[in-house]
C-alpha positions as CSV (number, residue, x, y, z in Angstrom):
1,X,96.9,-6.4,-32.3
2,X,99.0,-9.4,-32.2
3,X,98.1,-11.9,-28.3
4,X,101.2,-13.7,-27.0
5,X,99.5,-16.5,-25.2
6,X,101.9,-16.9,-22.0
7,X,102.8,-20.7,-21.4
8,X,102.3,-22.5,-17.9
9,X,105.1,-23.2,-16.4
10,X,106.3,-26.8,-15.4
11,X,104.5,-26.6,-11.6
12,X,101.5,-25.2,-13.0
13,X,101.1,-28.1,-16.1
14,X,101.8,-30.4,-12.4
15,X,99.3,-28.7,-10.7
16,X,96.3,-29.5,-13.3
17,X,97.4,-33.2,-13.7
18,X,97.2,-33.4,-10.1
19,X,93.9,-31.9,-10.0
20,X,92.5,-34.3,-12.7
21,X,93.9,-37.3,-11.1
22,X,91.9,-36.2,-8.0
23,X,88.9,-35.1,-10.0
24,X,88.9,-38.9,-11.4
25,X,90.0,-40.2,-7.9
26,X,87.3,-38.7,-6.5
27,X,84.7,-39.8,-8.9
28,X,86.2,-43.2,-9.1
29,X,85.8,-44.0,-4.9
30,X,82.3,-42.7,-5.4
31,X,81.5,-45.3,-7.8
32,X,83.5,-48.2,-6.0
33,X,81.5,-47.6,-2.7
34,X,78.4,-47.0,-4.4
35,X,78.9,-50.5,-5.9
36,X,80.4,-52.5,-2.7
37,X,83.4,-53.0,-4.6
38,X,86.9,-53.2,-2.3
39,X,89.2,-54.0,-5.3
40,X,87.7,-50.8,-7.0
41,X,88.4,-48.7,-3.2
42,X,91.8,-49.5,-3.2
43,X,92.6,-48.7,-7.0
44,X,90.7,-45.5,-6.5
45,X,92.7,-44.7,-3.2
46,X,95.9,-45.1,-5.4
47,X,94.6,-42.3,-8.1
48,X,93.9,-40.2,-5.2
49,X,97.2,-40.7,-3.9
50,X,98.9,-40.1,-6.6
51,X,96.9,-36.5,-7.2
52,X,97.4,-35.4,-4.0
53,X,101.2,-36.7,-4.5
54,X,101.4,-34.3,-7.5
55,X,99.7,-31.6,-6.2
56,X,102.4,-31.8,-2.8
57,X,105.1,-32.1,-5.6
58,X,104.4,-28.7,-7.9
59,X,103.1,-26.3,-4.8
60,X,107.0,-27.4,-3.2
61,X,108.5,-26.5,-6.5
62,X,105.9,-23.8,-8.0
């Protein structure tokens, strides 16, 4: 019995980056506000962006 593994397209290989980048966003804010850090905040807010920014991006063209 011989598997063909199907590939993910192009939206859906988008889609998991975006939800890593949020996963690490996410995690990232928690550890700059548990440490008082601003600097940290606004890098983290950045990553977050950028997630949600992908996730937008490959549900329009998934």
């Amino acid at each position: 019995m011989i598997m063909v593994q199907r590939q993910p397209s192009p939206a859906q290989r988008t889609a998991g980056t975006a939800r890593v980048l949020l996963l690490a966003g996410l995690a990232f804010a928690l550890e700059a506000l548990w440490r008082d850090s601003v600097g940290r905040v606004l890098v983290s807010g950045a990553v977050l962006f950028a997630g949600a920014s992908l996730l937008v991006f490959a549900k329009r063209t998934g």
